[in-house]
C-alpha positions as CSV (number, residue, x, y, z in Angstrom):
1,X,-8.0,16.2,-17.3
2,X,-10.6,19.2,-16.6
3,X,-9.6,22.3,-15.2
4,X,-10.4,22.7,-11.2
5,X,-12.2,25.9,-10.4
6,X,-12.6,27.1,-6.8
7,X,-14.8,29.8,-6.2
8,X,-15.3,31.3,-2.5
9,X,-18.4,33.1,-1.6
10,X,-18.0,35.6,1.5
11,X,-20.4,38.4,0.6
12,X,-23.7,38.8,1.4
13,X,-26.0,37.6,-0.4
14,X,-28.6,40.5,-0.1
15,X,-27.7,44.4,-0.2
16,X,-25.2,43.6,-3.8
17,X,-25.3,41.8,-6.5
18,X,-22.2,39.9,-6.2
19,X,-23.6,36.6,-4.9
20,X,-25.8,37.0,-7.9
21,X,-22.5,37.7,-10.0
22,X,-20.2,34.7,-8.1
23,X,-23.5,32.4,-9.4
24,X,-24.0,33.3,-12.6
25,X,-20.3,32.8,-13.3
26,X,-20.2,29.8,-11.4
27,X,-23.2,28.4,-13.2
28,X,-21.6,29.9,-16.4
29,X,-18.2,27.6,-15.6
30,X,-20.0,24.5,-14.6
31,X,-21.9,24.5,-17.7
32,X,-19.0,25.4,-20.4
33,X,-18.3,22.8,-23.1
34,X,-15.0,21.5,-21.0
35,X,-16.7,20.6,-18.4
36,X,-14.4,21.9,-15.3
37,X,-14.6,20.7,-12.3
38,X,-16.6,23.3,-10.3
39,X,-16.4,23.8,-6.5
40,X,-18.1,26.4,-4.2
41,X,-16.9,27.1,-0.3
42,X,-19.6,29.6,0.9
43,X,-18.1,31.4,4.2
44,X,-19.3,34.8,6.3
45,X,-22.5,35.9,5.7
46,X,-22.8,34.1,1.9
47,X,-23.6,30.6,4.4
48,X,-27.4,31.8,4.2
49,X,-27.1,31.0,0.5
50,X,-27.6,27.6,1.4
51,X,-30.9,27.7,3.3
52,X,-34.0,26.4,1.4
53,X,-37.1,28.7,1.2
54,X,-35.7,31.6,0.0
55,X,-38.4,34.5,-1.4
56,X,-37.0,37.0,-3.5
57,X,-40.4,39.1,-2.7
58,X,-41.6,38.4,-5.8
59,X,-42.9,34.8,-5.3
60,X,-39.5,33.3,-6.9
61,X,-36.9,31.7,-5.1
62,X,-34.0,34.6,-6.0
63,X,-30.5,33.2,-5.4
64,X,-31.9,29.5,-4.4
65,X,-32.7,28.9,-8.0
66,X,-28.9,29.9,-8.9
67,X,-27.4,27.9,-6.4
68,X,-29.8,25.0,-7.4
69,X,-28.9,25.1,-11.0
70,X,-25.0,25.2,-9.9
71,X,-26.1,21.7,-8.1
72,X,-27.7,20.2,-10.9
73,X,-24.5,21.0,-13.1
74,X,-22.7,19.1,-10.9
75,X,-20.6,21.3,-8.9
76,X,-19.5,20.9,-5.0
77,X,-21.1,23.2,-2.7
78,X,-19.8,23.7,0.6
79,X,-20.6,25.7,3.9
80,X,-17.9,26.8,6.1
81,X,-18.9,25.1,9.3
82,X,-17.6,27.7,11.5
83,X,-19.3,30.5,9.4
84,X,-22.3,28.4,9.6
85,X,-22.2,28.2,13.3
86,X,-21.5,31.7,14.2
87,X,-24.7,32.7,12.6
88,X,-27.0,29.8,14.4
89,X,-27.3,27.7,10.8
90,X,-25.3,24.9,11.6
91,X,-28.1,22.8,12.6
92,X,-30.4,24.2,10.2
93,X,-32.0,21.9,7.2
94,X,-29.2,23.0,3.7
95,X,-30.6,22.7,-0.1
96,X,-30.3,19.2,-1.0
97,X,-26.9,18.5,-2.7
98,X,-24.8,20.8,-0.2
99,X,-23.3,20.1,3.0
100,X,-21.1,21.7,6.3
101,X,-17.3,21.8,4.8
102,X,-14.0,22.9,6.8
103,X,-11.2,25.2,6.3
104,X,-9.3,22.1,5.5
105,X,-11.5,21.3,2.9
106,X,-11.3,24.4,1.4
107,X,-7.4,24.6,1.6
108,X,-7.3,21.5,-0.4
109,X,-9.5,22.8,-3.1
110,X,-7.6,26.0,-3.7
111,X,-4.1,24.0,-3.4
112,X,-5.3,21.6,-6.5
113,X,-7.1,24.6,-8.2
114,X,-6.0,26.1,-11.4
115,X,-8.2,28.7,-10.8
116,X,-9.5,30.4,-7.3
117,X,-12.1,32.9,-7.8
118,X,-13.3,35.0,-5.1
119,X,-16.6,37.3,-4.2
């Protein structure tokens, strides 16, 4: 039975680098030889991870790509919807693979988790 990782996003994505560390090591884990089973709640101001069109100022998509490769490896990504809301994105078009999630959700996830990561 793989491991269950559940990693929760809160910071900003801009300003620090620790989106940028929660997805590299996200990415790392859903790509390891073991293949755990990777989820992702994003909550506060980490929710505008989610939105697609993302320029990093140098004509790349930045953090989009990350959280895009995290998809593709097959890990759940999740946007708290009351996070979402509070910053006008609940109605807003999300990256392809990731959808509005719950606290309930999330409670579940870190109740089955072997491992809860935070950023």
């Amino acid at each position: 039975m793989p491991q269950k990782i559940a990693i929760v996003i809160h910071a900003a994505p801009y300003g620090s680098e620790r989106c940028l560390s929660a997805l590299r090591i996200a990415n790392m884990l859903a790509a390891h030889d073991e293949q755990p089973e990777v989820t992702v709640f994003l909550m506060s101001d980490a929710t505008v991870l989610a939105l697609p069109g993302q320029d990093d100022g140098q004509g790349g998509k930045g953090l989009q790509n990350h959280v895009e490769m995290l998809l593709q490896a097959g890990a759940t990504v999740r946007v708290c919807r009351t996070c979402a809301q509070n910053r006008g994105l609940l109605h807003l078009p999300l990256l392809d693979g990731i959808s509005i999630g719950n606290l309930t959700e999330l409670t579940e996830w870190i109740m089955t988790a072997d491992k809860v990561l935070t950023f």
